[in-house]
C-alpha positions in Angstrom: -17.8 43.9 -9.2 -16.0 46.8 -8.1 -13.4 45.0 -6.6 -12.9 43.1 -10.0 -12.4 46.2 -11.8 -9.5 47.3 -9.6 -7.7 44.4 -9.6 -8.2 44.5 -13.7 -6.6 47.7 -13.5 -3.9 46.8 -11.4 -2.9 43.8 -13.7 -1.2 45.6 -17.0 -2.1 42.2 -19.1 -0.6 43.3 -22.1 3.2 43.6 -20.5 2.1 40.7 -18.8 1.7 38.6 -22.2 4.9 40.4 -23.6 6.8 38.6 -20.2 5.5 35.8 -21.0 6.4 34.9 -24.6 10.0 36.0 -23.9 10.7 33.5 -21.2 8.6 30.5 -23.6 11.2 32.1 -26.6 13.8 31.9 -24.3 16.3 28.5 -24.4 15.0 26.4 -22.8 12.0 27.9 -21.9 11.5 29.3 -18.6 8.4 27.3 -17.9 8.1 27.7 -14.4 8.0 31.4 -14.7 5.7 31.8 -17.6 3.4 29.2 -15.5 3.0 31.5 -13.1 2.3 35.0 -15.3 0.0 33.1 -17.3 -2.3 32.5 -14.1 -2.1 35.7 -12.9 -3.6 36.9 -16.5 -5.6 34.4 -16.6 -7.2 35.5 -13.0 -8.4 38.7 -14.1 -8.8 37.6 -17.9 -10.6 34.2 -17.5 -11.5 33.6 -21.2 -8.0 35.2 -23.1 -7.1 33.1 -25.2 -3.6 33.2 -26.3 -3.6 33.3 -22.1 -5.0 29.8 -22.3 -3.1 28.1 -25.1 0.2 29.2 -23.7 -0.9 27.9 -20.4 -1.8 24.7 -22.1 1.5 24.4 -24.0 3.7 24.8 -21.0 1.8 22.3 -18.7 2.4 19.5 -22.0 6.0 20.6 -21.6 5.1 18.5 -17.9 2.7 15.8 -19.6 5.5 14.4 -21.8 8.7 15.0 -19.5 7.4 14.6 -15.9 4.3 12.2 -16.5 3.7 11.5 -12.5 4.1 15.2 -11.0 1.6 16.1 -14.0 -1.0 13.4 -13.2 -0.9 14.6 -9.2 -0.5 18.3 -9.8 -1.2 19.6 -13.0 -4.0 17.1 -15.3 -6.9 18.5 -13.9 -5.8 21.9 -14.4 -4.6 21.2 -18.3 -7.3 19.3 -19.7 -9.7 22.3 -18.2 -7.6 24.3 -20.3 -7.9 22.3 -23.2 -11.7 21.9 -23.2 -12.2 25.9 -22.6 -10.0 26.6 -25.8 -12.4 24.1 -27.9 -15.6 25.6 -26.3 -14.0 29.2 -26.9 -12.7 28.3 -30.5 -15.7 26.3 -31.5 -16.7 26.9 -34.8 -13.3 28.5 -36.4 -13.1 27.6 -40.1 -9.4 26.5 -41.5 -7.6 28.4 -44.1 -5.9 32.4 -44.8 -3.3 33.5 -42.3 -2.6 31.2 -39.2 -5.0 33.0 -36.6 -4.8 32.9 -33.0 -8.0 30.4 -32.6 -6.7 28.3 -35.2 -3.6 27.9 -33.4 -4.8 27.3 -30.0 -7.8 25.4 -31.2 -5.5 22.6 -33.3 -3.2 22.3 -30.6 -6.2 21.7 -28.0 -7.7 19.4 -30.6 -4.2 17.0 -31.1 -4.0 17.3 -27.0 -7.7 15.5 -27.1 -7.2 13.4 -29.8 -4.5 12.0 -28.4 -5.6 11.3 -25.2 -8.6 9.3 -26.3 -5.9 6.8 -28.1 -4.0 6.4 -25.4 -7.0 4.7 -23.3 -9.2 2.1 -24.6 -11.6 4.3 -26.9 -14.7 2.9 -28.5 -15.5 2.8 -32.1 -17.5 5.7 -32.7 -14.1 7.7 -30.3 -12.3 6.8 -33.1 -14.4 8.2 -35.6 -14.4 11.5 -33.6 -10.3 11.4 -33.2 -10.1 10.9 -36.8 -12.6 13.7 -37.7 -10.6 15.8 -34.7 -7.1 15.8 -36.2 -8.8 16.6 -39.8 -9.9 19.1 -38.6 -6.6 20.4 -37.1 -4.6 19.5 -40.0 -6.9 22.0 -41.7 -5.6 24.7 -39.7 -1.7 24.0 -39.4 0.5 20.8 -39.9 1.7 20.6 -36.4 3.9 17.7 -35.6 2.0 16.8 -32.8 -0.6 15.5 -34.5 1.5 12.0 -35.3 0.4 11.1 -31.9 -3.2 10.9 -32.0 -2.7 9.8 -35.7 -0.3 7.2 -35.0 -2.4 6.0 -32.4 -5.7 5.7 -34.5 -4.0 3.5 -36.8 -2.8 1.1 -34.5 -6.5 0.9 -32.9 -8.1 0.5 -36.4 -5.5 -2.7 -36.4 -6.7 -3.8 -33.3 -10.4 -3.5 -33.9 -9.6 -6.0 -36.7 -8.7 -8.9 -33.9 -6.2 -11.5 -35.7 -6.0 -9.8 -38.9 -5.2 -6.5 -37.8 -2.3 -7.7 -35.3 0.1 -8.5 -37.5 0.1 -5.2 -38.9 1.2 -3.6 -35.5 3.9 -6.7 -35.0 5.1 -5.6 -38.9 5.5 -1.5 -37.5 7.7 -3.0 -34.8 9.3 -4.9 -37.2 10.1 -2.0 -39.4 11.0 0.7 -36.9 12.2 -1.1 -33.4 14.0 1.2 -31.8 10.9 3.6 -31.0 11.2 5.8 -27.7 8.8 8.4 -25.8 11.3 10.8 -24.9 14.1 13.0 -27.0 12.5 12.2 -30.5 10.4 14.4 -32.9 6.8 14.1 -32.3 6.4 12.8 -36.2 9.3 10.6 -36.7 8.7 6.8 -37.2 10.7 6.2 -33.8 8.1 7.8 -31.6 6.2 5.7 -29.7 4.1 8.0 -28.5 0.1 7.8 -29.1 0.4 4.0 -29.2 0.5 2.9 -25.5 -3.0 2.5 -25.7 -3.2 -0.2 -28.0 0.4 -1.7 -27.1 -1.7 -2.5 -24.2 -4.9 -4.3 -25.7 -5.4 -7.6 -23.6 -6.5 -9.1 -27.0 -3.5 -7.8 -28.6 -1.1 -9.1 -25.6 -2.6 -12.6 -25.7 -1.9 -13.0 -29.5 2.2 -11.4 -29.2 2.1 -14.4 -26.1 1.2 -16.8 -28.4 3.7 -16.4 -31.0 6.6 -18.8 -31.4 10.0 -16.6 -31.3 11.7 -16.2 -34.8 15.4 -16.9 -34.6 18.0 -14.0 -33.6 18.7 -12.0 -36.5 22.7 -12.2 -37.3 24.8 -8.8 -37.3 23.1 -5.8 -37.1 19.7 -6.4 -37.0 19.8 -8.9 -34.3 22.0 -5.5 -32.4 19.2 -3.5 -33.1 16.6 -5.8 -31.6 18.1 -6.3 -28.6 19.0 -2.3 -28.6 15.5 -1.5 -28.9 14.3 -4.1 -26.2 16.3 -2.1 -23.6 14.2 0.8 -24.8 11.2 -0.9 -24.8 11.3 -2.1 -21.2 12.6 1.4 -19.6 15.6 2.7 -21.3 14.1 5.4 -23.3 12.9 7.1 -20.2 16.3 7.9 -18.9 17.6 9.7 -17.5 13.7 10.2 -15.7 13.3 6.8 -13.8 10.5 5.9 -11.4 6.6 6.0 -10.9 5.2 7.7 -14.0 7.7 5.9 -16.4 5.6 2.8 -16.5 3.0 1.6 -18.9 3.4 3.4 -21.7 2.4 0.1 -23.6 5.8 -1.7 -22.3 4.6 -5.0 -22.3 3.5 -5.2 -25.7 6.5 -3.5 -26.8 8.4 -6.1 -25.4 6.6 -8.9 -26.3 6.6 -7.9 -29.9 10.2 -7.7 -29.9 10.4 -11.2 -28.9 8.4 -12.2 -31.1 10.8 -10.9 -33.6 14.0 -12.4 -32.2 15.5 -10.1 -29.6 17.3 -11.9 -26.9 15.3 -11.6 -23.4 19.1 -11.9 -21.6 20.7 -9.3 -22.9 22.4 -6.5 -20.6 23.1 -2.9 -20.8 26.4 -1.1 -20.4 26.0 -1.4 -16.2 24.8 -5.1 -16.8 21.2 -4.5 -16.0 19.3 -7.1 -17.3 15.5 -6.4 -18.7 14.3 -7.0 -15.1 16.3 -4.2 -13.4 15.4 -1.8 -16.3 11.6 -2.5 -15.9 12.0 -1.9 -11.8 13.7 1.0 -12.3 10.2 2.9 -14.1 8.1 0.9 -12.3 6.4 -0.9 -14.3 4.9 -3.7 -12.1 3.4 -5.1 -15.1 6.2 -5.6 -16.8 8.2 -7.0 -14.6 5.2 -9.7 -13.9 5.5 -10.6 -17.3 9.3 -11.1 -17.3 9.3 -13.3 -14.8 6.6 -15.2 -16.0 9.2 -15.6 -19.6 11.6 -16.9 -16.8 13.6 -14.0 -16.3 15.6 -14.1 -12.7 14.9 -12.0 -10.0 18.2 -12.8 -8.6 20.0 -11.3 -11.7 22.8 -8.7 -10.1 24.4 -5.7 -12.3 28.1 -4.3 -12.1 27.3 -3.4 -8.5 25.4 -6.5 -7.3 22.5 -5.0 -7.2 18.9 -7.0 -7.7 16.3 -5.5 -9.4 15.2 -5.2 -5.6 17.7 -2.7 -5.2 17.1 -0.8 -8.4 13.3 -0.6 -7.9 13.7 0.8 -4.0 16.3 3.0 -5.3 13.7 4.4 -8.1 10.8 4.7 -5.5 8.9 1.7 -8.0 7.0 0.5 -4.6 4.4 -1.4 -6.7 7.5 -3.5 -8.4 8.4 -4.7 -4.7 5.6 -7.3 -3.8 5.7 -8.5 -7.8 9.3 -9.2 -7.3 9.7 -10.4 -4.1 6.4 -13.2 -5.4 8.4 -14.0 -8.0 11.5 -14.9 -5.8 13.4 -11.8 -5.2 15.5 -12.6 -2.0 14.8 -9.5 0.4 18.2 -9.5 2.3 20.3 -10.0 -1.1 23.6 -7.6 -0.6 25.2 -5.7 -3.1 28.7 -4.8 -3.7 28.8 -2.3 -0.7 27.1 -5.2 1.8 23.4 -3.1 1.6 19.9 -4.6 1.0 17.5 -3.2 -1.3 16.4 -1.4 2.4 19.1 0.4 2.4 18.1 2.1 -0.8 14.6 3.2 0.4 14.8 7.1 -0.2 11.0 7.5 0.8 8.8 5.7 3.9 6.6 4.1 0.7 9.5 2.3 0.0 10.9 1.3 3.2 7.0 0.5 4.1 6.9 -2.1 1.2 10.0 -3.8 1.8 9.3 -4.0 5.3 5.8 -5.4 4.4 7.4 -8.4 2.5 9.5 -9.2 5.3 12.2 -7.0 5.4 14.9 -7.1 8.2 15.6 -3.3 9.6 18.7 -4.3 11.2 20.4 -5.9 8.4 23.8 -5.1 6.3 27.0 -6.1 6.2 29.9 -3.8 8.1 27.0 -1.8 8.5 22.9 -1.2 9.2 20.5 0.5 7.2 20.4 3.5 9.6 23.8 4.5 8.9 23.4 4.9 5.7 19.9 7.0 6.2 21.8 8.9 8.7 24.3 10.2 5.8 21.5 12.2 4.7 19.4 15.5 5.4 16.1 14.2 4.1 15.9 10.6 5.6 14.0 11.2 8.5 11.0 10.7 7.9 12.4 7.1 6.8 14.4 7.1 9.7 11.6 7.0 12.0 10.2 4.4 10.2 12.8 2.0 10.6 12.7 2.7 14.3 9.1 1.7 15.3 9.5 -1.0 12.7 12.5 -2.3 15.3 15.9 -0.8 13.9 18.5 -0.3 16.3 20.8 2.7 16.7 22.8 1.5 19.0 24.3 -0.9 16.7 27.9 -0.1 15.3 28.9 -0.4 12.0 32.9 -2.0 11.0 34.8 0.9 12.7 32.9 1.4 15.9 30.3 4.1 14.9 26.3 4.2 15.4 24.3 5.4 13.3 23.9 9.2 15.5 27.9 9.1 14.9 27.6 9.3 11.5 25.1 12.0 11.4 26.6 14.2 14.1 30.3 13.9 11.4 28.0 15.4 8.9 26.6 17.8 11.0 23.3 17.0 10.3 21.9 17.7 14.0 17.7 16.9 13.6 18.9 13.3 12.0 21.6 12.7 14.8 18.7 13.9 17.5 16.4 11.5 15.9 18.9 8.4 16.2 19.6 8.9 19.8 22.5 12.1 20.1 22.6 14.5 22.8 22.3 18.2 21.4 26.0 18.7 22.5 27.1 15.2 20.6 30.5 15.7 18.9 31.6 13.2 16.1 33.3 10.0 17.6 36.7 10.8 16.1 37.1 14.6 18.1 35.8 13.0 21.1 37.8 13.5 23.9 38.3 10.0 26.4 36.8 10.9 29.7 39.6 11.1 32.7 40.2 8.1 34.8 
C-alpha cells in the first residue's frame, strides 16, 4: 500500500493529463506519445476517466487505420477500455453542459454499438444497439454514431430475408462509391458499420442469383465501375495487406454487378479486380472472382499476376486460393521474377513454396539475389536455403547472390549466402597472380 502511495506521489497526473491533450491537439496527433502518458496515468490512476476515454480514442485512431496491428496488439486492451468507461459511467443522464461521463460514455457506447453490427448480432443485439446509440445521441451528436446506425439498418433489412434485400442492393444503387478509409464517419459514402451484413450468407446467395442489369452509358456506368475498384480493395490504399480484407467485400462487389459494373475493368496500373482483391488479402474475394470467371493469369503494366501482387502484400491466405484456381506459380514479370521473388516475409515464401514453388527460379537472375539486395531478408533467406536454393548460382553478369550483398555492404546477409568475412564485391576484386 505504501509503495502505491509513493509511486502516486511521484506521478504529477495532472501535468501528465495537460501532456497529453497537447500532443492529441496537436496535427496530426502524436498518438504514439499520448499512448504511452496515458498508461503511465492510468497505472497509478486505474479508474480516471478522461485517462480512459483518451486512451480509448487514440487506440480507434489504430482500429480504423491499421485494422491487423490492432487486432494482434491492441483489441484486447481497447475494448477493456471501453467496457470500464460504461461500468464507470453507468447511469449518467443526458442533457445541460457536455460533461466528462457523457463524453466518454457516448463514445464508449458508438465503439460497442458498432461492434456488435459488424458481426452477426441476434435480434434482441439489435434491440440493445438501437437503445445504445439512443442513448448516446442523448448526450452529444457525434458522427461516429452513423456506424453503428448505419449498420442496424442494414441488419433490420436483412432480418426481413427477400424483402429486405433489395433495400440494401437500392443503398448501393444510390451511393456506389462508398469507402472505409478518408471519408467522414456520417457521410453516405462510408461504408463503415455495414461489413457485417455485406457479409450475410443469405444476403450473398440472393446478390448471386441476380441476373446483371446492362452497363449504364456515360457517367454512371464510370461510376460503377469506379466504385467496384473500391469495393474489391482500392479504398484501402495506400494500406494494403492482411487486415484490409473482409470488410463486407464480397457483397459489395456482387451488388455492384448486379447493377451493371463491368467485372474487367482495370485501374490506372492495369490491375484487374483480381490483383486489387490479392493485394488486401481478401481470400474470399478473390474465391469468388474466380468463380465469376475472372483470370488468374491476368498481368498489370508490369506483368505482374495477382500471384505477384498478393506475395508482394504478405496476403498468404490469397496464395493457395489462387494458385487452385489456376495461378501459374513460376509466371515472370517484366523484370524475369516469380511471385517468389516478392516474398518479403518467410509466411510468404512458406506458402508459395507449399504450392510448389521453384526456389531456384528467374530469369537473368534467382530469387536470392534479389533477397540479398536487402537488410531484412534473412530470415527469408534462410528459408529458401533448406527449401533447396542455391547461392552459388550466378545471375546475367556473373554475380551470386553473396556478390550482391557484399556491393551493398550488407555483411550478415552476404555471411548467410556463403561470403567469407573478408569478401570484397566482385567488381574491386583483384585477379589472383598466375
Amino acid at each position: 500500500m505504501a509503495r502505491a502511495q509513493d509511486a502516486r506521489k511521484k506521478v504529477d497526473v495532472a501535468r501528465l493529463m495537460k501532456k497529453v491533450d497537447a500532443l492529441l491537439d496537436d496535427a496530426p496527433p502524436q498518438l504514439d506519445d499520448a499512448m504511452a502518458l496515458l498508461r503511465q496515468v492510468l497505472e497509478v490512476e486505474p479508474d480516471r476517466l478522461m485517462a480512459l476515454h483518451s486512451l480509448s480514442w487514440s487506440l480507434d485512431a489504430y482500429r480504423r487505420t491499421d485494422p491487423l496491428r490492432w487486432e494482434r496488439e491492441m483489441k484486447a486492451e481497447h475494448w477493456r477500455l471501453r467496457d470500464q468507461v460504461l461500468a464507470l459511467t453507468k447511469g449518467t443522464k443526458s442533457g445541460g453542459k457536455l460533461s466528462d461521463a457523457q463524453r466518454a460514455r457516448a463514445l464508449a457506447l458508438s465503439l460497442w454499438a458498432e461492434d456488435r453490427v459488424r458481426g452477426t448480432p441476434s435480434n434482441a443485439e439489435l434491440d440493445e444497439v438501437e437503445a445504445a446509440l439512443d442513448e448516446a445521441e442523448g448526450f452529444r451528436a457525434l458522427p461516429d454514431l452513423s456506424r453503428g446506425r448505419r449498420g442496424l439498418g442494414a441488419w433490420r433489412a436483412v432480418r426481413q430475408g427477400v424483402k429486405g434485400y433489395p433495400s440494401l442492393l437500392d443503398s448501393m444503387a444510390r451511393t456506389p462509391a462508398r469507402r472505409i478509409l478518408d471519408v467522414p464517419d456520417d457521410d453516405d459514402a462510408c461504408f463503415c458499420g455495414l461489413e457485417g451484413a455485406f457479409a450475410d450468407e443469405g444476403f450473398l446467395a440472393w446478390l448471386r442469383k441476380q441476373t446483371p442489369v446492362a452497363r449504364p452509358k456515360g457517367k454512371k456506368g464510370k461510376e460503377l465501375d469506379a466504385a467496384l475498384l473500391l469495393a474489391a480493395g482500392d479504398d484501402a490504399a495506400p494500406f494494403l495487406g492482411p487486415g484490409f480484407g473482409g470488410f463486407g467485400r464480397v457483397g459489395r462487389v456482387l451488388a455492384l454487378r448486379a447493377l451493371g459494373a463491368n467485372l474487367d475493368l482495370r485501374n490506372d496500373s492495369k490491375q484487374g479486380l483480381l490483383h486489387v482483391a490479392a493485394m488486401v488479402d481478401d481470400s474470399a474475394l478473390v474465391k469468388e472472382l474466380l468463380a465469376l470467371g475472372l483470370s488468374p493469369t491476368a498481368v498489370d503494366d508490369e506483368k505482374a499476376t495477382p500471384l505477384h501482387r498478393a506475395t508482394e502484400n504478405d496476403a498468404v491466405a490469397c496464395v493457395p486460393v489462387l494458385v487452385k484456381g489456376g495461378a501459374a506459380v513460376e509466371a515472370l514479370d517484366v523484370n524475369g521474377r516469380t511471385p517468389l521473388f516478392d516474398a518479403r516475409v518467410p509466411q510468404s515464401a512458406q506458402a508459395l513454396l507449399d504450392v510448389g514453388a521453384n526456389p531456384n527460379a528467374g530469369k537473368g537472375w534467382t530469387v536470392l539475389h534479389q533477397m540479398a539486395c536487402f537488410l531484412d531478408r534473412g530470415p527469408v533467406i534462410e528459408l529458401l536455403l533448406r527449401a533447396g536454393a542455391d547461392a552459388r548460382r550466378k545471375d546475367a553478369q556473373g554475380k551470386t547472390p553473396a556478390d550482391a550483398a557484399v556491393e551493398r555492404e550488407l555483411s550478415h546477409i552476404a555471411r548467410l549466402l556463403g561470403a567469407t568475412p573478408a569478401a570484397k564485391p566482385a567488381s574491386s576484386r583483384k585477379p589472383k597472380a598466375r
